[in-house]
C-alpha positions in Angstrom: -0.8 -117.6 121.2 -4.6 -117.1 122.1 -6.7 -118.7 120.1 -10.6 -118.5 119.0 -12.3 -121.9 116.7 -15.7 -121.7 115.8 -17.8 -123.8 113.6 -21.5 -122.3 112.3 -23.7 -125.2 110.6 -26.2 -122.2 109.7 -26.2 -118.6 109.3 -28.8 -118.9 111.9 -25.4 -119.5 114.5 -23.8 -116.4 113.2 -25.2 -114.0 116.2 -23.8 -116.7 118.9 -20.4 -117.0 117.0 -20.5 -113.2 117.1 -21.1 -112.7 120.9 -18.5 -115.4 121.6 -15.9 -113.8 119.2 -17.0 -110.2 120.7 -15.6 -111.9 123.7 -12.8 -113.2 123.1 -11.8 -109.8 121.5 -12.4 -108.2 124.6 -9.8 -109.8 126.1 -6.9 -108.7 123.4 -4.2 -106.2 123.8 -4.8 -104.7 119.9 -7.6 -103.5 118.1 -6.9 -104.6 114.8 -9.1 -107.1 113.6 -7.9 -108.2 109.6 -10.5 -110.5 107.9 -8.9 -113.0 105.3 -10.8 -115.7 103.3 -12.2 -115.9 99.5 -15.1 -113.7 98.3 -18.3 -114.9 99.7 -16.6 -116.9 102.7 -18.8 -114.5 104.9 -16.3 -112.0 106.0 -18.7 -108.6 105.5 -22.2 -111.0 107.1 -19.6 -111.6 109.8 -18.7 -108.2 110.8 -21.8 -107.0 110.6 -23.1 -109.5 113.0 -20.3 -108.4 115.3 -21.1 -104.9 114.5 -24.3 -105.6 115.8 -23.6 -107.4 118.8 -21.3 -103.7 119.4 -24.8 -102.0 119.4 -24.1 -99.9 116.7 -26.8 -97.6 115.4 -27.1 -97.1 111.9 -25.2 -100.1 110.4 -25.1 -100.0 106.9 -23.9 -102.1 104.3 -20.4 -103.4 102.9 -17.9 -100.2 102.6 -16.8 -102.1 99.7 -17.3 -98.7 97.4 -17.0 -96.1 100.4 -13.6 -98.7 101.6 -14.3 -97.2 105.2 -17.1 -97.0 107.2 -17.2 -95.2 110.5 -19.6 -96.5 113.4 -19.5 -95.5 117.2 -21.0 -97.5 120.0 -21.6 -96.2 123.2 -19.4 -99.5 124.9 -16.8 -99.4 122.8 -16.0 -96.5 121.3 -15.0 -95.7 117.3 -15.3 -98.5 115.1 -14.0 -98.7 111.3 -14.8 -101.4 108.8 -12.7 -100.8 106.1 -12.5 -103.3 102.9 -9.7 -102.7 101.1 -9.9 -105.0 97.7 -10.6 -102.1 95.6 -6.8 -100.6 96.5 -3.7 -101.2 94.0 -0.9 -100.3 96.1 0.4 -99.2 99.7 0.6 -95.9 98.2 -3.4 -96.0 97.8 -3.5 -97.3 101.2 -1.6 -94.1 102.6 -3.9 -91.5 100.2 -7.3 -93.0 102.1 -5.7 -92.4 105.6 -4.9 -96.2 106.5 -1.8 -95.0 108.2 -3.6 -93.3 110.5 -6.5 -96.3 111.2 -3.6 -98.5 111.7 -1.8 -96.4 114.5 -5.1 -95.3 115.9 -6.3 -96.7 119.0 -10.1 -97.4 117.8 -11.4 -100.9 116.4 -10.5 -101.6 113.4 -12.2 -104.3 111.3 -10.5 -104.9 108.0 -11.6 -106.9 104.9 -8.5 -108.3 102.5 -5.4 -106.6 104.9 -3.1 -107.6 102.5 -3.9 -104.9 100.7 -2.0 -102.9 102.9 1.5 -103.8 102.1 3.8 -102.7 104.8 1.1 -100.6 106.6 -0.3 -103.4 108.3 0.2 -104.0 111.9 2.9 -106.2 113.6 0.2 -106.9 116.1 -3.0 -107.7 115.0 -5.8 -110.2 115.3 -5.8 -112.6 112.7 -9.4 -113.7 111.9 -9.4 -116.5 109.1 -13.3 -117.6 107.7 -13.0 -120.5 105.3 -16.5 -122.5 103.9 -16.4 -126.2 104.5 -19.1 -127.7 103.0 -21.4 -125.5 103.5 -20.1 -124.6 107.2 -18.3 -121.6 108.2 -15.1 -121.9 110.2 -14.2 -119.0 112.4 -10.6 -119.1 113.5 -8.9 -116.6 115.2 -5.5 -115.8 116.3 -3.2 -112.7 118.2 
């Protein structure tokens, strides 16, 4: 199992932790990126940071209301963030168009998967950010 660990004292850390996870996600075999940790571990500050790191133009904020956003980068291609705590069932999931994000070939970066029931990937990356006083823990898994 690959692995990624990464420990951010400061939010000042978060554009190194996101060129080292941009990395390491170059290097995977899938696309899908799910985000898990409680509400205000840092997920959406994360992803942004990597969005940047992507040189995305444009980046906006949270897709929280909107539930997907839709970037492109020249390097890598179509990006979606998609946060999906606003849906109440798989059959939600499958009225926004998930089942075509998660059988897509473009990045996919995806706030509370859960969400998604049995639409969710059998192969994804498995990102977990937890707060430890005050630090942010990065771990990552395929």
């Amino acid at each position: 199992m690959l692995q990624f660990n990464y420990r951010m004292d400061s939010i000042a850390q978060i554009k190194d932790a996101a060129q080292e996870f941009l990395r390491f996600l170059e290097n995977q075999p899938v696309k899908f990126v799910a985000f898990n940790g409680l509400m205000g571990a840092g997920k959406t500050t994360f992803i942004n940071s990597l969005l940047e790191e992507m040189k995305i133009d444009g980046l906006g904020s949270s897709p929280t209301f909107a539930i997907v956003n839709e970037y492109f980068s020249n390097q890598y291609g179509t990006i979606f963030h998609c946060d999906f705590y606003r849906l109440k069932s798989e059959d939600e999931a499958y009225d926004i168009g998930a089942e075509e994000l998660v059988s897509g070939n473009d990045w996919v970066f995806a706030e509370w998967p859960e969400k998604l029931g049995n639409l969710l990937p059998e192969k994804i990356v498995n990102v977990k950010i937890t707060d430890q006083n005050g630090c942010r823990i990065i771990e990552a898994n395929v």
